[in-house]
Each structure stands twice: as structure tokens, then as C-alpha cells.
Backbone as CSV, one residue per row, in Angstrom:
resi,resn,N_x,N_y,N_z,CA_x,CA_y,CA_z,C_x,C_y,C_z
1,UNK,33.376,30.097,-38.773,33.597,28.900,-37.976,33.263,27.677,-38.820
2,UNK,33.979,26.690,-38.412,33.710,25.376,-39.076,31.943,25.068,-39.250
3,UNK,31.757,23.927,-39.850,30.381,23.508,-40.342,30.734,22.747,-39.130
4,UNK,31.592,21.730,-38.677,31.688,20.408,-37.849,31.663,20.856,-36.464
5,UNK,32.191,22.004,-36.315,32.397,22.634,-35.155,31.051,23.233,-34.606
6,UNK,30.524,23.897,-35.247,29.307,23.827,-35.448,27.696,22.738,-34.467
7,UNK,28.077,21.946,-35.230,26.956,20.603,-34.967,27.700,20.135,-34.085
8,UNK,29.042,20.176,-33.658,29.348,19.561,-32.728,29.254,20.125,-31.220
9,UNK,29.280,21.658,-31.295,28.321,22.380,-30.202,26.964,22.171,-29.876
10,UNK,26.170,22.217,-30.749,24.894,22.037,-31.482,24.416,20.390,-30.449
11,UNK,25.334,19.093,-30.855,25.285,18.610,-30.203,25.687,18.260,-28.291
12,UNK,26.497,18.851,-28.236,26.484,18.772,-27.004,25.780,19.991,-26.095
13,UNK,25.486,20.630,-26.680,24.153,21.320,-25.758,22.918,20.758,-25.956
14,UNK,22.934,19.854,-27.105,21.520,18.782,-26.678,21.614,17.899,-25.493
15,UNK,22.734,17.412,-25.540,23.224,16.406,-24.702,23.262,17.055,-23.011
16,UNK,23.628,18.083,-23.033,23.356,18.983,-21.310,21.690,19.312,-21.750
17,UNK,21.507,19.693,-22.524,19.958,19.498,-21.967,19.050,18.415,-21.936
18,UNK,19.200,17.108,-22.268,18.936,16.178,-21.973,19.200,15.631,-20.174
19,UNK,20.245,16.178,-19.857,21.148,16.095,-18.340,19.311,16.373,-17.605
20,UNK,18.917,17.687,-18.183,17.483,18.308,-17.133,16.395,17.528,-17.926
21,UNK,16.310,17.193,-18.974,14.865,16.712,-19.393,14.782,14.807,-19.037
22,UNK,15.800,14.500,-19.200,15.424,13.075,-18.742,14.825,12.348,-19.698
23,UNK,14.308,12.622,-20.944,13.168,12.092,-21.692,13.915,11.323,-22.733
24,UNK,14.961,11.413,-23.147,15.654,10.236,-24.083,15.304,10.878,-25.522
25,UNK,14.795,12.149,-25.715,14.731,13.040,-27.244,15.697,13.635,-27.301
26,UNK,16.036,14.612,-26.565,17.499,15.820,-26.879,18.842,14.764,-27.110
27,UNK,18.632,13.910,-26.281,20.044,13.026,-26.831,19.947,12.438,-28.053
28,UNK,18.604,12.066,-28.690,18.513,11.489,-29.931,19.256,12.437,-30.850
29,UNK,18.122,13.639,-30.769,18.965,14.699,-32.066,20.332,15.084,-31.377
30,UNK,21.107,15.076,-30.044,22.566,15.168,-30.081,22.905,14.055,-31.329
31,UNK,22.562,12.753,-30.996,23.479,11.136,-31.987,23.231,12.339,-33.025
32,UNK,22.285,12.466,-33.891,21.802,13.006,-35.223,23.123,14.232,-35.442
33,UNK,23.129,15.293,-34.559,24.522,16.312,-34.738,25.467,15.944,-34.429
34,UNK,26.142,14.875,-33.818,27.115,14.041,-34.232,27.473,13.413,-35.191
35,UNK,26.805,13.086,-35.803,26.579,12.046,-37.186,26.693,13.556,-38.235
36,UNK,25.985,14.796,-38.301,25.715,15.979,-38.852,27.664,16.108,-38.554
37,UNK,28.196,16.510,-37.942,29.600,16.851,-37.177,30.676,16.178,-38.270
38,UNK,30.348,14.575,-38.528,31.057,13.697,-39.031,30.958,13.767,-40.288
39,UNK,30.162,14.169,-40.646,29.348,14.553,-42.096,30.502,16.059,-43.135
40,UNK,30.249,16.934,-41.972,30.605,17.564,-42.583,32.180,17.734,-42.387
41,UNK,33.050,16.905,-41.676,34.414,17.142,-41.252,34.536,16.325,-42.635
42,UNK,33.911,15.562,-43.049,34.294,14.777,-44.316,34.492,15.323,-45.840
43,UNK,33.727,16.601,-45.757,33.114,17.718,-46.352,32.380,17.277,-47.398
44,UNK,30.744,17.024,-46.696,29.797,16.822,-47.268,28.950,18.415,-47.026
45,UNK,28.328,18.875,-48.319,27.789,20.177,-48.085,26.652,20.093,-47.471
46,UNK,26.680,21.082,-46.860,24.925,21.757,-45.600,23.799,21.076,-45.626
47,UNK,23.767,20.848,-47.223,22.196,20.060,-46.984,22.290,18.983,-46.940
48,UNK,23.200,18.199,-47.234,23.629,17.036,-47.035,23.944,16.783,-45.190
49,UNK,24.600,17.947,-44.554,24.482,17.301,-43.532,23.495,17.626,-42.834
50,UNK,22.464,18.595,-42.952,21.415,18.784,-42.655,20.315,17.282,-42.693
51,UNK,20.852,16.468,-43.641,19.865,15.250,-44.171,20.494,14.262,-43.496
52,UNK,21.409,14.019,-42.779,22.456,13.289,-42.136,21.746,13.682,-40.960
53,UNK,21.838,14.943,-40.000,21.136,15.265,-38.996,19.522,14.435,-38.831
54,UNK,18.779,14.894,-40.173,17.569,14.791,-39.724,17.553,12.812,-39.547
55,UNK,17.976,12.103,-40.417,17.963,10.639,-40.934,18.505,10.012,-39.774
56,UNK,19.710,10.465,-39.160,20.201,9.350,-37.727,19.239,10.019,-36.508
57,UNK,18.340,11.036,-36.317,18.014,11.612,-35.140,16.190,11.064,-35.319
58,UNK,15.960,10.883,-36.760,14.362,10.562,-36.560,14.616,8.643,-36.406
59,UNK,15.761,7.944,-37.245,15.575,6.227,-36.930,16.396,6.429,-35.604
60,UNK,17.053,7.316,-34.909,17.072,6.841,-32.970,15.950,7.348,-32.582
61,UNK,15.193,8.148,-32.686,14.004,8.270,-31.937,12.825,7.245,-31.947
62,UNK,12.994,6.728,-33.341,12.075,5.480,-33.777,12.630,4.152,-33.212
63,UNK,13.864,3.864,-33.822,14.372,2.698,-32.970,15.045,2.790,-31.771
64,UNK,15.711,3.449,-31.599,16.585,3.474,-30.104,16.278,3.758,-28.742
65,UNK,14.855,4.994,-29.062,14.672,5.581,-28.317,13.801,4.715,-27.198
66,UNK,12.785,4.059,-28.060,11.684,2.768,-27.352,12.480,1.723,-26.552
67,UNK,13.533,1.122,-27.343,14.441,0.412,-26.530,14.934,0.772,-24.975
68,UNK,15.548,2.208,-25.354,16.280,2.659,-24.168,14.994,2.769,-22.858
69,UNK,13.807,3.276,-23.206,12.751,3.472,-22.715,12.600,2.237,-21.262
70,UNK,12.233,1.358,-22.523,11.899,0.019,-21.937,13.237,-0.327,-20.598
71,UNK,14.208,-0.366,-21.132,15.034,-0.928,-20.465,15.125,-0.162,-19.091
72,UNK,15.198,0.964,-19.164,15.045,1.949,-17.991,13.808,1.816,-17.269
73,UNK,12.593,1.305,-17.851,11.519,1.339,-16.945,11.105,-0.232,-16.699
74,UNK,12.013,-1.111,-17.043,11.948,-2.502,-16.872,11.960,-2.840,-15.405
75,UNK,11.465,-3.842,-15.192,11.759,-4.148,-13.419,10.408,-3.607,-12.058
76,UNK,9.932,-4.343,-11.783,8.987,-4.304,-11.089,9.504,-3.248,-9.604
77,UNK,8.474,-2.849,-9.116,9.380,-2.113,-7.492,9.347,-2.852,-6.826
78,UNK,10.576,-2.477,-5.898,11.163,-3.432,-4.405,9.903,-3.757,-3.618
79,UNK,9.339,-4.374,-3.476,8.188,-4.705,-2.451,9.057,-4.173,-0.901
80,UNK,8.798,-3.995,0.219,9.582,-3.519,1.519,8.355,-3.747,2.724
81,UNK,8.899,-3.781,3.684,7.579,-3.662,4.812,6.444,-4.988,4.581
82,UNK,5.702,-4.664,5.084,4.543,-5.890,5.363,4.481,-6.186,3.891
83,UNK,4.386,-5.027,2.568,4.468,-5.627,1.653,4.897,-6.895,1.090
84,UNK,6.545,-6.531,1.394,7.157,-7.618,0.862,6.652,-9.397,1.500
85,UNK,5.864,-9.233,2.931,5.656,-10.575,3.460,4.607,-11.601,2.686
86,UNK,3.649,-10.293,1.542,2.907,-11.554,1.011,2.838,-11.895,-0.110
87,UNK,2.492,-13.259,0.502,2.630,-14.234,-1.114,4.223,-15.120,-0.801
88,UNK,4.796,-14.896,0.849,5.703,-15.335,1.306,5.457,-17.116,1.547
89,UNK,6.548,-17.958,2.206,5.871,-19.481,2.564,6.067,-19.066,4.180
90,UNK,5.306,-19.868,5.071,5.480,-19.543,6.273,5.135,-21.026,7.040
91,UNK,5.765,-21.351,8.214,5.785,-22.601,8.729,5.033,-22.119,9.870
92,UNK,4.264,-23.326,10.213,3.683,-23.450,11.045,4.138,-23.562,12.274
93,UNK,4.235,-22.886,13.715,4.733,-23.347,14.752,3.815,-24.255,15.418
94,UNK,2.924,-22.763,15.759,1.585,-23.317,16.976,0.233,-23.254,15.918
95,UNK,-0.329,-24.243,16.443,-1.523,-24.223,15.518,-2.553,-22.901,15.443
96,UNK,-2.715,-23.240,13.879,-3.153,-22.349,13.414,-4.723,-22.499,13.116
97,UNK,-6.260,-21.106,14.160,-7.095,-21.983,14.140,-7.462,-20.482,14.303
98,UNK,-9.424,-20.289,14.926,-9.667,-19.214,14.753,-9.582,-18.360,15.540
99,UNK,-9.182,-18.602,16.850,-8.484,-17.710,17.526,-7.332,-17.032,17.714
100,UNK,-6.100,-18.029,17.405,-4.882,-17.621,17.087,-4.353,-18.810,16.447
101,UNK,-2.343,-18.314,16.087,-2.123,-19.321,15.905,-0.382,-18.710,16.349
102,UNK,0.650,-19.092,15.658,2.292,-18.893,15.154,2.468,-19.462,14.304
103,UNK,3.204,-18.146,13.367,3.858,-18.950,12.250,5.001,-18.212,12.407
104,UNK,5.920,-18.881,11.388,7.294,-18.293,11.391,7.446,-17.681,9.705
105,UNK,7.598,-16.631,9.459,7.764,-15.930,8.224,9.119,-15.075,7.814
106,UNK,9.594,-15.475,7.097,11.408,-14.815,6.843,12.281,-14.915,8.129
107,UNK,12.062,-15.739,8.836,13.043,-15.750,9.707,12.114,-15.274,11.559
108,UNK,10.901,-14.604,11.239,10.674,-13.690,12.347,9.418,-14.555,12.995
109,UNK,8.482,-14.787,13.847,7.268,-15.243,14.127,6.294,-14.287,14.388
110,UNK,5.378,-14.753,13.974,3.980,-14.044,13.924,2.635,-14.074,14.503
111,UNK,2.116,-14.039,15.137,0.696,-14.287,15.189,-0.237,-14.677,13.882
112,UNK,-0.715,-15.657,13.972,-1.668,-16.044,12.399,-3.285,-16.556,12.668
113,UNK,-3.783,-16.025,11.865,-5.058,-16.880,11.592,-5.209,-16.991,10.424
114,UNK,-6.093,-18.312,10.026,-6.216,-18.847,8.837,-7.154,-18.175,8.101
115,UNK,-7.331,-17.395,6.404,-7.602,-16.680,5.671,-9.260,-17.255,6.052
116,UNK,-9.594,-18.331,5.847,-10.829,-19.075,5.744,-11.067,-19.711,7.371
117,UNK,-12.202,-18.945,7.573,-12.521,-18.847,9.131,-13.200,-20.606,8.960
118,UNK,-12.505,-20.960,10.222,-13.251,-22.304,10.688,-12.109,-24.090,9.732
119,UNK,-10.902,-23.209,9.520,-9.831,-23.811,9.066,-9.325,-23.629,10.423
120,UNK,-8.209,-25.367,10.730,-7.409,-25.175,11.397,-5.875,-26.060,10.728
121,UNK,-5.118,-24.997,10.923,-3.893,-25.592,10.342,-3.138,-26.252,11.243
122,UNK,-2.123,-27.367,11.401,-1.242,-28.207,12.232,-0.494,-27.712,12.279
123,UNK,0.710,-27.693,13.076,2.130,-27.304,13.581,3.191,-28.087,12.387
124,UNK,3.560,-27.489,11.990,4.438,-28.076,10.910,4.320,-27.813,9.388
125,UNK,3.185,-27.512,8.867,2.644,-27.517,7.809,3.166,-26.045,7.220
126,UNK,2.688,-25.836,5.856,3.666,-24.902,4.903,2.148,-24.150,4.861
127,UNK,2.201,-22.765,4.440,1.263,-21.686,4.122,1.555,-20.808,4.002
128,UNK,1.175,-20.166,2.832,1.059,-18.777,2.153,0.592,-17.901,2.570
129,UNK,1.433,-16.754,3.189,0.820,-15.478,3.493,-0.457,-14.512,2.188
130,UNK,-1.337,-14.692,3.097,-2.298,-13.799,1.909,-2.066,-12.474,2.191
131,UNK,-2.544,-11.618,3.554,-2.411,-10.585,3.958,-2.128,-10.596,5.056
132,UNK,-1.857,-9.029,5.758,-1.450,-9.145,6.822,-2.399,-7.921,7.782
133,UNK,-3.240,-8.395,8.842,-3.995,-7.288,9.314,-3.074,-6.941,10.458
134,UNK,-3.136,-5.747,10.867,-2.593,-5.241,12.315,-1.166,-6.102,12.210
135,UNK,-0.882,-6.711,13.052,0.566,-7.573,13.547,-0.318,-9.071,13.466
136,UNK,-1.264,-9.411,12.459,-1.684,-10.713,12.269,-1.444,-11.136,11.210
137,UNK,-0.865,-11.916,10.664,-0.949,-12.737,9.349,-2.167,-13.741,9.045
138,UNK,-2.645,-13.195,7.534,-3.767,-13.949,7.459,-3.111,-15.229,6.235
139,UNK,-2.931,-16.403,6.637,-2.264,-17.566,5.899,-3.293,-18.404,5.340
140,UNK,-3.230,-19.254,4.061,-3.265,-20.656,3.537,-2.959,-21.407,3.648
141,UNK,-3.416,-22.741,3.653,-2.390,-23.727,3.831,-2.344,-24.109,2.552
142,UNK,-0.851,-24.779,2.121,-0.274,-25.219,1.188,-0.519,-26.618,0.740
143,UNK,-0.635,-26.795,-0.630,-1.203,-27.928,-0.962,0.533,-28.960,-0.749
């Protein structure tokens, strides 16, 4: 059987096993037996493409591989649920004091009290959701 034919199996059963490992290595050394594949269809001899294999599969693992890494694990997670409400701006309806208050947050209203007991916020005014206890929002007011 061919030398090219060869590495070019060689490579694509790296490449299906990369499909289950997920890890961004088996596809490196696939590039490397591709490059090995091209090597020898050119007819460069064995050890030569053996050195072709090893040279494109160790600089993608060094350079390519960190890249691809990053980019795939770039991006913070979706905040969702009460999560996503803090650190939100929220308007003031009904004043906000230590018994209760309303605010309005993404569209919805809330029950609020102010983060710092013995604050009372006005009807109108802007504030930052800090947390949120039970179905209460605990707010700031905004400078």
C-alpha cells in the first residue's frame, strides 16, 4: 500500500478519535499525518515523512492548540434566574425604606429594601440591585 495512503488513514482515525476525546491533541497529530500524507505523495522517503509528521503535530500542539483552547473556553456563562437580576439598574416606584418598598427591575416589579438598613430611597431614583433575598430585592441607590 501507498506511504500517503497510509498517513492518510493514520490521519483520519485521529481525527474520529478526537470526535470522543474532545481535547484538541488527536486532531493535532491528524494536521501532522496530513502534512506526513503530502510529504510522501511528493515522494519524500519515511524518515523524512516521519520528521514532517513529528514537526507540524508538535508546533500545532504548541501553537495552535492553546489558541483553539482559549477560544473555545472564552466567554463568561449566561447568568439566568435571580442571577441574572444583579448588578441590574432598577427604578424606583414606591419608596424605598425599611420596611418595604417597589422597584421596577427588567421590565417586572419587585418588592425592595435598601441594602443599608435605615436608608430611605425616593420614588423615582435609579439603584443597583445587590442581591436578592426570598422575592425581595436588596438595592443601592445610585450616585
Amino acid at each position: 500500500m501507498r506511504d500517503w495512503l497510509l498517513w492518510l488513514l493514520f490521519g483520519v482515525g485521529l481525527a474520529v478519535a478526537e470526535l470522543v476525546s474532545l481535547d484538541l491533541v488527536l486532531i493535532m497529530l491528524a494536521a501532522g499525518a496530513f502534512a506526513a500524507a503530502g510529504g510522501a505523495a511528493l515522494g519524500l522517503p519515511l524518515l523524512f515523512q516521519g520528521l514532517v509528521f513529528a514537526i507540524v503535530s508538535a508546533l500545532a500542539l504548541v501553537l495552535i492548540r492553546p489558541v483553539a483552547r482559549a477560544h473555545l473556553e472564552r466567554g463568561a456563562p449566561l447568568a439566568t434566574g435571580i442571577a441574572a437580576l444583579i448588578g441590574k439598574d432598577a427604578l424606583v416606584l414606591e419608596e424605598v425604606g425599611d420596611g418595604s418598598g417597589l422597584v421596577k427591575i427588567a421590565g417586572e416589579q419587585w418588592t425592595a429594601r435598601p441594602f443599608q438598613d435605615g436608608q430611605v430611597i425616593e420614588p423615582g431614583a435609579t439603584v443597583e440591585v445587590i442581591t436578592i433575598q426570598g422575592a425581595t430585592a436588596l438595592v443601592w441607590r445610585k450616585c
